[in-house]
Backbone as XML, in Angstrom:
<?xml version="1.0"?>
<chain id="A" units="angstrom">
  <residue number="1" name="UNK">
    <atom name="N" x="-55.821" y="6.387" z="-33.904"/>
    <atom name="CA" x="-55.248" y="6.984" z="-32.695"/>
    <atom name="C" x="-53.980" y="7.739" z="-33.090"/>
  </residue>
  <residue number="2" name="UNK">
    <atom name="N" x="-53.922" y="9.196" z="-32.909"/>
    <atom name="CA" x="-52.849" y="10.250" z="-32.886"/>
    <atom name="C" x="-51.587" y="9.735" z="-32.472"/>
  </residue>
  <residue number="3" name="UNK">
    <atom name="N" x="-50.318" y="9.299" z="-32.499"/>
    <atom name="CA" x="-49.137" y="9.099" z="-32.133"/>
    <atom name="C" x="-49.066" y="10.302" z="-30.948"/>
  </residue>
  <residue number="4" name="UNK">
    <atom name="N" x="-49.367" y="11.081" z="-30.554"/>
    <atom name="CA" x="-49.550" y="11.902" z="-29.401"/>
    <atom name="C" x="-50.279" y="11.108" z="-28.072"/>
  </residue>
  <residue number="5" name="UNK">
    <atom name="N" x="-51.891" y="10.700" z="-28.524"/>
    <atom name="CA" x="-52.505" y="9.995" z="-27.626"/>
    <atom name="C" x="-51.939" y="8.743" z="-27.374"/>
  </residue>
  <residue number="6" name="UNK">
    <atom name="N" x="-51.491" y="8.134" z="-28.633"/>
    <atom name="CA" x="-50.801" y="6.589" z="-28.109"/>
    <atom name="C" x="-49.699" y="7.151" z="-26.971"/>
  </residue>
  <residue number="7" name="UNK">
    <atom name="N" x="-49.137" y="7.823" z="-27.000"/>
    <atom name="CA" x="-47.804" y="8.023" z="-26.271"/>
    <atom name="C" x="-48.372" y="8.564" z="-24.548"/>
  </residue>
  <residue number="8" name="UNK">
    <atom name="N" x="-49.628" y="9.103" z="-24.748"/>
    <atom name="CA" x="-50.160" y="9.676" z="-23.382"/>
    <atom name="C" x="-50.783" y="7.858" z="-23.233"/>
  </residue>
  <residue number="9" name="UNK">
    <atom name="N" x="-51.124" y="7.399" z="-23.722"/>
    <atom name="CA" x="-51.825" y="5.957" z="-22.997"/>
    <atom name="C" x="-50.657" y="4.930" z="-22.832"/>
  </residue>
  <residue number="10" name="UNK">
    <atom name="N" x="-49.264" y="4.736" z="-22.995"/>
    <atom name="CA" x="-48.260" y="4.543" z="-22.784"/>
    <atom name="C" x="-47.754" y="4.789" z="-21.247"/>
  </residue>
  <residue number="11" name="UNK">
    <atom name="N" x="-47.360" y="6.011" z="-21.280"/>
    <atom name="CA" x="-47.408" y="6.935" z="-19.973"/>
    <atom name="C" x="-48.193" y="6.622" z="-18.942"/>
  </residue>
  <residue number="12" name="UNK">
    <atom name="N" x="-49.431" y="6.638" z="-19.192"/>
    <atom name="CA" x="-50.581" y="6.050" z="-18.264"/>
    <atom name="C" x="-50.239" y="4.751" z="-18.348"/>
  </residue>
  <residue number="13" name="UNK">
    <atom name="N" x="-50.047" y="3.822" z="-18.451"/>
    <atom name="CA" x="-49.224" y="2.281" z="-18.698"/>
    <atom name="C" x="-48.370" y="2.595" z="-17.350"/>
  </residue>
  <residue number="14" name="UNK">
    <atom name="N" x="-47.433" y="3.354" z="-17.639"/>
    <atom name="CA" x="-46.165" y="3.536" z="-16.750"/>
    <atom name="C" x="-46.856" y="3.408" z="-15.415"/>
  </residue>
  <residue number="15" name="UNK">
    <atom name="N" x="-48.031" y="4.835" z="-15.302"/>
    <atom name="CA" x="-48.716" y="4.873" z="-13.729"/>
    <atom name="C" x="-49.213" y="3.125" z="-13.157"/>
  </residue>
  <residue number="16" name="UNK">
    <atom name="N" x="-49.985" y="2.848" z="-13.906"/>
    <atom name="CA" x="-50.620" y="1.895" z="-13.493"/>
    <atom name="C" x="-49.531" y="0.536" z="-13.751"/>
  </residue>
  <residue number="17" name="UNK">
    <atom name="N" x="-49.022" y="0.471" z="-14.196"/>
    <atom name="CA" x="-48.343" y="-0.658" z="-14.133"/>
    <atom name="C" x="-46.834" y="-0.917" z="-13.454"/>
  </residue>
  <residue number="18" name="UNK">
    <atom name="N" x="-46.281" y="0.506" z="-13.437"/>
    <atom name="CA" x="-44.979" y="-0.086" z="-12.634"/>
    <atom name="C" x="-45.260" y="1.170" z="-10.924"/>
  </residue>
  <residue number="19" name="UNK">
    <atom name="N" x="-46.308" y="1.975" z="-11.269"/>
    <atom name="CA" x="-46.228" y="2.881" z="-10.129"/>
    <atom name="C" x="-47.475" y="2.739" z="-8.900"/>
  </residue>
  <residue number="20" name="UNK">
    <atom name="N" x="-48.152" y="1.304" z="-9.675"/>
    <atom name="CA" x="-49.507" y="0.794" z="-9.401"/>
    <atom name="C" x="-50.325" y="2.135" z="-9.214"/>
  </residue>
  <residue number="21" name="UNK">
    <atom name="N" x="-50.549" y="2.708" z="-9.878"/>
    <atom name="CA" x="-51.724" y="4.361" z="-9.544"/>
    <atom name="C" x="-52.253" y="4.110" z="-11.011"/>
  </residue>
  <residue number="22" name="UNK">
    <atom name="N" x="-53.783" y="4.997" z="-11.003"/>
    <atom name="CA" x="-54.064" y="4.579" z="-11.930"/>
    <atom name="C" x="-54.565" y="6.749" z="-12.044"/>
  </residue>
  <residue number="23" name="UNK">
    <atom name="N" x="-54.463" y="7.403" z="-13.035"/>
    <atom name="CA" x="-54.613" y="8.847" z="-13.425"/>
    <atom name="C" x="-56.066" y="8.749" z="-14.163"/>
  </residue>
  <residue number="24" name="UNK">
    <atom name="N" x="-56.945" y="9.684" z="-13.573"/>
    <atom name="CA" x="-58.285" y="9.666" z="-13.669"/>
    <atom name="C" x="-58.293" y="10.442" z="-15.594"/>
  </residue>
  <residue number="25" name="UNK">
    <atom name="N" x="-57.126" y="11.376" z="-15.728"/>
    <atom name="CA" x="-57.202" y="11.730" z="-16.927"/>
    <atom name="C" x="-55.987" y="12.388" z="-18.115"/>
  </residue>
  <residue number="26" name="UNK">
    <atom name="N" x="-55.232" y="12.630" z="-18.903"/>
    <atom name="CA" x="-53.997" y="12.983" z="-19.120"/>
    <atom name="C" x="-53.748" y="14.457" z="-18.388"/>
  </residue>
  <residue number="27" name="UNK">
    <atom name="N" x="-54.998" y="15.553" z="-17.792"/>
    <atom name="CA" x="-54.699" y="16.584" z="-17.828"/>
    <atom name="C" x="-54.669" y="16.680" z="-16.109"/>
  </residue>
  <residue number="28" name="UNK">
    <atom name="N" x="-54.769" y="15.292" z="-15.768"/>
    <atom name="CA" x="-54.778" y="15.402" z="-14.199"/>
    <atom name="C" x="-53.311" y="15.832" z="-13.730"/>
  </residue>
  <residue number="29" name="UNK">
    <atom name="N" x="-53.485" y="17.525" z="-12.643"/>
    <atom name="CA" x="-52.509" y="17.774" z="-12.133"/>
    <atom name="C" x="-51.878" y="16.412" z="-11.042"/>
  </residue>
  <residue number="30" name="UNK">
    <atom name="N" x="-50.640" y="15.647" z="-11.351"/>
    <atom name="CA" x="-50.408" y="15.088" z="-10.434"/>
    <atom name="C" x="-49.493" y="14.865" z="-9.292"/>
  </residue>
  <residue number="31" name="UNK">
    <atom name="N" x="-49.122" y="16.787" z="-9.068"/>
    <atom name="CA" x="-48.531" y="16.665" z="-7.775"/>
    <atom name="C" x="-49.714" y="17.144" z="-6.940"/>
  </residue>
  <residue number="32" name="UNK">
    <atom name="N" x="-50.686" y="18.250" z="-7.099"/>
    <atom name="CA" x="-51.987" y="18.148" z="-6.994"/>
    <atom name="C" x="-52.764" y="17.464" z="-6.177"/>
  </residue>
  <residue number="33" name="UNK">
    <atom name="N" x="-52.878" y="16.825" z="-6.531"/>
    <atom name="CA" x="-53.753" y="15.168" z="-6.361"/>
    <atom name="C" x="-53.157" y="14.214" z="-5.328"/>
  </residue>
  <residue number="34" name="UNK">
    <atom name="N" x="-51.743" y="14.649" z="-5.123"/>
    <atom name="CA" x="-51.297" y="13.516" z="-4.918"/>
    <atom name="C" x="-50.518" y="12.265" z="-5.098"/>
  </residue>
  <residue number="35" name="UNK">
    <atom name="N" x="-51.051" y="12.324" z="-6.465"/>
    <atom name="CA" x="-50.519" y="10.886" z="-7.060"/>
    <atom name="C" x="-49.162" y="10.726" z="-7.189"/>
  </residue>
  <residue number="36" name="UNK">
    <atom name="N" x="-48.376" y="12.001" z="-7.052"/>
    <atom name="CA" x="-46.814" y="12.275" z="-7.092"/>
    <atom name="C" x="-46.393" y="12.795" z="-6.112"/>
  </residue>
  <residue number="37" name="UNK">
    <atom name="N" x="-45.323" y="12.692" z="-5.308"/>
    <atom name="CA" x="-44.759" y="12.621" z="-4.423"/>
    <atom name="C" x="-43.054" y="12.649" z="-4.725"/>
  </residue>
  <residue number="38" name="UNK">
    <atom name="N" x="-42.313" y="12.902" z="-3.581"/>
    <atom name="CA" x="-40.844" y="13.127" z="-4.159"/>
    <atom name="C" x="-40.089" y="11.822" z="-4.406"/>
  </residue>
  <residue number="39" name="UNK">
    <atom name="N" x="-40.261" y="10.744" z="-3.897"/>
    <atom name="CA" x="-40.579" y="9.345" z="-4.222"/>
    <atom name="C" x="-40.850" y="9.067" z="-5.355"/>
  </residue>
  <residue number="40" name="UNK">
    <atom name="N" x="-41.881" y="9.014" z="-4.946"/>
    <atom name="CA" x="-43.295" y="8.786" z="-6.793"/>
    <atom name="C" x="-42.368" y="9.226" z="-7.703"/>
  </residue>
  <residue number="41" name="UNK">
    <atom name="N" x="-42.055" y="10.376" z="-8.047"/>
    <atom name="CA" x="-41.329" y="11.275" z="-8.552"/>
    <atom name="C" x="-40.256" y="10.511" z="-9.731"/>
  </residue>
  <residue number="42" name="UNK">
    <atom name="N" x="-39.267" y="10.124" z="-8.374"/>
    <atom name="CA" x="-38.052" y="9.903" z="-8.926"/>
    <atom name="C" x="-38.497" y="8.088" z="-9.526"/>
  </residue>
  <residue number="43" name="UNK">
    <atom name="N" x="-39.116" y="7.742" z="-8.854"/>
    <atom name="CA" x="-39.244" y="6.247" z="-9.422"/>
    <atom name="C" x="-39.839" y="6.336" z="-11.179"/>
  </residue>
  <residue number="44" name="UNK">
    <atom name="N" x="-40.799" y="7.392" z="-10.842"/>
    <atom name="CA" x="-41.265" y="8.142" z="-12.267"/>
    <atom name="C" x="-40.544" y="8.020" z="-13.529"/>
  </residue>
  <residue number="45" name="UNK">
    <atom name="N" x="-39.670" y="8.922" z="-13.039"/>
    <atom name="CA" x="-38.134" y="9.522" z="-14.294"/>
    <atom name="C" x="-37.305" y="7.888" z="-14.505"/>
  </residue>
  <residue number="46" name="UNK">
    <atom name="N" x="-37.531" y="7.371" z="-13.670"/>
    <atom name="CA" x="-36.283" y="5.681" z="-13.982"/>
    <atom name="C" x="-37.302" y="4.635" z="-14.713"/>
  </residue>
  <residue number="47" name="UNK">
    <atom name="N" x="-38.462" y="4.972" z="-14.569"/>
    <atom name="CA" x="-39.451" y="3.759" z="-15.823"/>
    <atom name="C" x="-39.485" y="4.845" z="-17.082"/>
  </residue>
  <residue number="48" name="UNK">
    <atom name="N" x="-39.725" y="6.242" z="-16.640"/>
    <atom name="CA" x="-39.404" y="6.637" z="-18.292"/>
    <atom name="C" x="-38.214" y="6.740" z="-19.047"/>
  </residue>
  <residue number="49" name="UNK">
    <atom name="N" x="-37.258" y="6.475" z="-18.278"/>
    <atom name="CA" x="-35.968" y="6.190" z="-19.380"/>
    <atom name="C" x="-35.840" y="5.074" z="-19.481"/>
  </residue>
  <residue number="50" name="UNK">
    <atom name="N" x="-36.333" y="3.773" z="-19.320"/>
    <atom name="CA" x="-36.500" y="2.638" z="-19.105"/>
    <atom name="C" x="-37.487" y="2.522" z="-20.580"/>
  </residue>
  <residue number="51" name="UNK">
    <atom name="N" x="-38.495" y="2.953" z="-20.490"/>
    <atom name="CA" x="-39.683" y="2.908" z="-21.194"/>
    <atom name="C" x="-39.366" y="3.366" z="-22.698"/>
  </residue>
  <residue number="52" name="UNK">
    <atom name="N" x="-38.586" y="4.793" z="-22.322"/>
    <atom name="CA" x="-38.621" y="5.158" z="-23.806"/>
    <atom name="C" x="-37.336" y="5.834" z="-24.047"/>
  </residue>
  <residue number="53" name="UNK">
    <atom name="N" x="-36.604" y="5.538" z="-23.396"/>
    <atom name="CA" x="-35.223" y="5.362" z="-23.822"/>
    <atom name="C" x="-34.602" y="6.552" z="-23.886"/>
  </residue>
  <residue number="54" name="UNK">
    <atom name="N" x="-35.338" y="8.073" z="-22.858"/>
    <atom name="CA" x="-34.843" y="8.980" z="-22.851"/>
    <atom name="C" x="-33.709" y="9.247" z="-21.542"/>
  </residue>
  <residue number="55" name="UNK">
    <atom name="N" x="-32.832" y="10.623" z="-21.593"/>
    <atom name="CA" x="-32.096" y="10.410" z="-20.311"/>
    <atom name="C" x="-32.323" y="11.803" z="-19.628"/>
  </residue>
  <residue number="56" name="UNK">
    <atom name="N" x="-32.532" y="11.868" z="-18.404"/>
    <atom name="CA" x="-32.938" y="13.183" z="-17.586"/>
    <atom name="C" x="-31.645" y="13.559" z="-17.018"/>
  </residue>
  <residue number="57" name="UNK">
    <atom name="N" x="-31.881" y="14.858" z="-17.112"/>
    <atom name="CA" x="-30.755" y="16.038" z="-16.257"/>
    <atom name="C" x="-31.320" y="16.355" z="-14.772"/>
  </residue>
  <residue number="58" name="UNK">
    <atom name="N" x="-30.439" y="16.685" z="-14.177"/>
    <atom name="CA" x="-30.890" y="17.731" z="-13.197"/>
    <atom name="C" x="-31.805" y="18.856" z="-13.836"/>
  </residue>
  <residue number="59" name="UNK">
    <atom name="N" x="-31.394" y="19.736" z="-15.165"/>
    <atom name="CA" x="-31.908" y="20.971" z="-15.593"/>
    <atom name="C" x="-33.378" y="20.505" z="-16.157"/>
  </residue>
  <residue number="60" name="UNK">
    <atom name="N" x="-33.299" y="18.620" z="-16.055"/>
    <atom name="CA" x="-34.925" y="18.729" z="-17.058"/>
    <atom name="C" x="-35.385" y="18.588" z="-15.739"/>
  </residue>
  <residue number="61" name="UNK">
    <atom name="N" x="-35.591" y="18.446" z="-14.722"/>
    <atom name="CA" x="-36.774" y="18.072" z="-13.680"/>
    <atom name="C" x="-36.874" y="19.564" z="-12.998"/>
  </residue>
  <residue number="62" name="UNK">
    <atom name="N" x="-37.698" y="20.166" z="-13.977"/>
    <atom name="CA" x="-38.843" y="21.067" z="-13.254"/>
    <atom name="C" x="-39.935" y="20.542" z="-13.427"/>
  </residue>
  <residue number="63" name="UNK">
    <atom name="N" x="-40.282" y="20.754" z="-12.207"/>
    <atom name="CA" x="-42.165" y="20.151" z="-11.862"/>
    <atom name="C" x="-43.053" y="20.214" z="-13.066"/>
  </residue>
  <residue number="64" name="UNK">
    <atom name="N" x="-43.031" y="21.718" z="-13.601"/>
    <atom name="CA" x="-43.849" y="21.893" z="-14.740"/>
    <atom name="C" x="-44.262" y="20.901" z="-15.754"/>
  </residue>
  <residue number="65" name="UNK">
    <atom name="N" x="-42.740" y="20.275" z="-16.166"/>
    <atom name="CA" x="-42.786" y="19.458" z="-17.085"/>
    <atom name="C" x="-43.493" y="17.552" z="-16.432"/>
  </residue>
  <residue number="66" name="UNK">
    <atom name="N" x="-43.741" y="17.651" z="-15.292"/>
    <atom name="CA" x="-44.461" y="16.275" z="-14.747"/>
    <atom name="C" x="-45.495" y="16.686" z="-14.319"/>
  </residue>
  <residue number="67" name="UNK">
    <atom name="N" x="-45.817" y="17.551" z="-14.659"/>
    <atom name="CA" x="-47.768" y="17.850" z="-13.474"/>
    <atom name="C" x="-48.608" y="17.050" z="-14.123"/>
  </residue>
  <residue number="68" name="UNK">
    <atom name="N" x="-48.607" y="16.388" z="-15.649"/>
    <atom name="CA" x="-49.640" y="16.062" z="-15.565"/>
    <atom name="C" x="-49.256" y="15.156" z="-17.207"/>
  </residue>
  <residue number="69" name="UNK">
    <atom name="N" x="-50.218" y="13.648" z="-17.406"/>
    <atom name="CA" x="-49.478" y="12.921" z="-18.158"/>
    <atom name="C" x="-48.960" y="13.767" z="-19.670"/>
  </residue>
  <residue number="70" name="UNK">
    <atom name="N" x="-50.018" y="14.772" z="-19.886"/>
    <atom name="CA" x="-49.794" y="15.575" z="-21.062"/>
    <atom name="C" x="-48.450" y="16.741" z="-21.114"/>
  </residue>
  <residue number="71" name="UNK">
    <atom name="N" x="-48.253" y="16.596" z="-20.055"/>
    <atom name="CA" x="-47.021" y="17.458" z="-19.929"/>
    <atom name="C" x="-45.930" y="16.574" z="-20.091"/>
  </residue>
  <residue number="72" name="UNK">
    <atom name="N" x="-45.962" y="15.370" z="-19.651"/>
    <atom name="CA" x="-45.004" y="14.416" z="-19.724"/>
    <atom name="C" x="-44.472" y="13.778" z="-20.977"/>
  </residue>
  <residue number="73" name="UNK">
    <atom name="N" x="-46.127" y="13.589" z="-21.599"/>
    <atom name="CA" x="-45.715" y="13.106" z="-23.228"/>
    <atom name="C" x="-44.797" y="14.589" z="-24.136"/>
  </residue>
  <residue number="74" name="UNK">
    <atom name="N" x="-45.238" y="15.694" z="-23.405"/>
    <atom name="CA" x="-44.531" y="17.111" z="-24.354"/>
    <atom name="C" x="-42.762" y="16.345" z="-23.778"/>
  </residue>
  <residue number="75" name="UNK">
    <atom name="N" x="-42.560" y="16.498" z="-22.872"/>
    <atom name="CA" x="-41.043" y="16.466" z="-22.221"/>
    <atom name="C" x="-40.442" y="15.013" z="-22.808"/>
  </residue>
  <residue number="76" name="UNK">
    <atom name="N" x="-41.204" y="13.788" z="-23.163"/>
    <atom name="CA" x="-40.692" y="12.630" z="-23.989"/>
    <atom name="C" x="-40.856" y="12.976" z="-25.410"/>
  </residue>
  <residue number="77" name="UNK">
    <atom name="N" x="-41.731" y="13.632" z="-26.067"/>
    <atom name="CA" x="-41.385" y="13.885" z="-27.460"/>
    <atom name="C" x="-40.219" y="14.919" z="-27.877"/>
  </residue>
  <residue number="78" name="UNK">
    <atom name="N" x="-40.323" y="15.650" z="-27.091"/>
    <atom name="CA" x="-39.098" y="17.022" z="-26.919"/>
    <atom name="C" x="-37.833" y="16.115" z="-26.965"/>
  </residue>
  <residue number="79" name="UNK">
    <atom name="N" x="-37.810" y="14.833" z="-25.947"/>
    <atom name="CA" x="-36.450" y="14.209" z="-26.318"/>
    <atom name="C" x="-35.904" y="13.009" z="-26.913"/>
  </residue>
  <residue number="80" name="UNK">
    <atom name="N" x="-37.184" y="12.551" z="-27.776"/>
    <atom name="CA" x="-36.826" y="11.310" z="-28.570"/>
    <atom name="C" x="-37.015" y="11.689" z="-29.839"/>
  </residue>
</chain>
């Protein structure tokens, strides 16, 4: 397993375990869908600095970078 994919099945960890949702796939859009919300959102960003020990700006939360778990693992490798 790629240190890329471990880090997207991690992430998916995050959904299902502290956000109880479970993401049908890494490329699932998830404001989209639903599964994210402005809520969802922010509870989001506080298990991933929790998780992996990164810290968010105002300037990092553009949507782009959360639509979807593969976008998410780009925006946690970008900062660890």
């Amino acid at each position: 397993m790629s240190p890329d994919s471990r880090l997207r099945e991690r992430i998916a960890d995050v959904f299902s375990g502290a956000l109880h949702v479970d993401v049908p796939s890494a490329d699932t859009d998830l404001f989209d869908t639903g599964v994210l919300d402005s809520l969802a959102f922010v509870e989001l960003l506080l298990h991933l600095e929790r998780e992996f020990g990164i810290k968010t700006s105002a300037h990092d939360l553009e949507m782009e970078n959360f639509r979807s778990i593969a976008r998410i693992a780009e925006f946690v490798m970008a900062r660890g």
